[in-house]
C-alpha positions as CSV (number, residue, x, y, z in Angstrom):
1,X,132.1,93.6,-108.3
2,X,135.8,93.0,-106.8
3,X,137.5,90.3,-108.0
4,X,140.1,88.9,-105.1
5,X,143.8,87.0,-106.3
6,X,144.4,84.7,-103.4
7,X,148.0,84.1,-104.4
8,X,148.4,81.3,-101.6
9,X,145.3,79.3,-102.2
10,X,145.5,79.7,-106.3
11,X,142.2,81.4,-106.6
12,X,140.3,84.8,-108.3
13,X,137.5,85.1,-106.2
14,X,134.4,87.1,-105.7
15,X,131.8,87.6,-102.8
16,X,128.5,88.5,-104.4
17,X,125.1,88.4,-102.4
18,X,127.4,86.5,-99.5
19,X,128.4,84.1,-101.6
20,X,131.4,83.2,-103.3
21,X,132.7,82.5,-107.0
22,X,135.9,81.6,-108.3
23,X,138.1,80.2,-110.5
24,X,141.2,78.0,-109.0
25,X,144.5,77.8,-110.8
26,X,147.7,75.9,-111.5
27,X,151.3,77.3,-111.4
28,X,152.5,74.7,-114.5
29,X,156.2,77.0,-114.7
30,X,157.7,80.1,-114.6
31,X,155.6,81.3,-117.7
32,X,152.9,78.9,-117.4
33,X,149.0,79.0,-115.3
34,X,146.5,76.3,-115.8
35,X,143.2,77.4,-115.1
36,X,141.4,74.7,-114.2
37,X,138.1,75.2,-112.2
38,X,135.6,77.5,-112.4
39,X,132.5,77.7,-109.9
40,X,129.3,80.1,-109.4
41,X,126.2,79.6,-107.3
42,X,123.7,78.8,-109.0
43,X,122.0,81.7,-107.6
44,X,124.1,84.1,-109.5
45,X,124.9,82.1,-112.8
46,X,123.6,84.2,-115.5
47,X,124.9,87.5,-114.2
48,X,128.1,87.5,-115.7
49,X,130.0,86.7,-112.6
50,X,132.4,84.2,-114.3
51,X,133.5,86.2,-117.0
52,X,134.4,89.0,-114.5
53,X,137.0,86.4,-112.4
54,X,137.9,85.0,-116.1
55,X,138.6,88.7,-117.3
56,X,140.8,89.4,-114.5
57,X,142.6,86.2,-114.2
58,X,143.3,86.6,-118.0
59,X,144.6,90.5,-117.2
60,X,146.6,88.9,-114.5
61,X,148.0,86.5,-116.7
62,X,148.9,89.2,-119.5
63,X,150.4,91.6,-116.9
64,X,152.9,89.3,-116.0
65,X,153.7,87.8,-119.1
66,X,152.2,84.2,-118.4
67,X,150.8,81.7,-121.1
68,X,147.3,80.2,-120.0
69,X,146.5,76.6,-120.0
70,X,142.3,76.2,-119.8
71,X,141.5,73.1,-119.2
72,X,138.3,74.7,-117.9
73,X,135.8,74.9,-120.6
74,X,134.3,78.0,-119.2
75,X,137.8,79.5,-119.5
76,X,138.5,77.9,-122.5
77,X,135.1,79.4,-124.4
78,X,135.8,82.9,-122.6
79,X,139.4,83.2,-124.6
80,X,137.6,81.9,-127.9
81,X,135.0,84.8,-127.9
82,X,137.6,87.3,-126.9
83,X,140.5,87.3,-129.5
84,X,142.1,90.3,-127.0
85,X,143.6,87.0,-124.9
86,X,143.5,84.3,-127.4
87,X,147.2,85.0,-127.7
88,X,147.6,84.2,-124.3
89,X,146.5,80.7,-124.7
90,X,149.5,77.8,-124.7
């Protein structure tokens, strides 16, 4: 599964069976992203879709040094059951 950054539109993104998931993001600062929104059809809810755009919106985050604000609660239960990015977390 490929996992897009739409830098302009503040969005990780995925096409799966022609549709699409994502989660949309805040630049707070400098050092800060909120991660606010996270959506999947319910067609392919259950198939881990989310936590691939959450993995690699948290990777993005951690390779350039950003602190994470989720007010998602997807994103928010992601970081908890993976200490790897909890540090990440503001």
């Amino acid at each position: 599964m490929e996992v897009i950054h739409d830098l302009e539109e503040k969005r990780f993104y995925s096409v799966v069976e022609a549709q699409t998931a994502l989660m949309d993001y805040k630049v707070v600062d400098k050092k800060t992203l909120k991660y606010y929104h996270t959506f999947v059809p319910p067609p392919l809810r259950g198939k881990k879709v989310a936590a691939e755009i959450v993995k690699t919106a948290l990777e993005y985050a951690k390779e350039n040094n950003f602190k994470v604000i989720p007010s998602c609660p997807y994103v928010k239960k992601f970081i908890a059951r993976h200490p790897e990015y909890q540090n990440l977390e503001q």
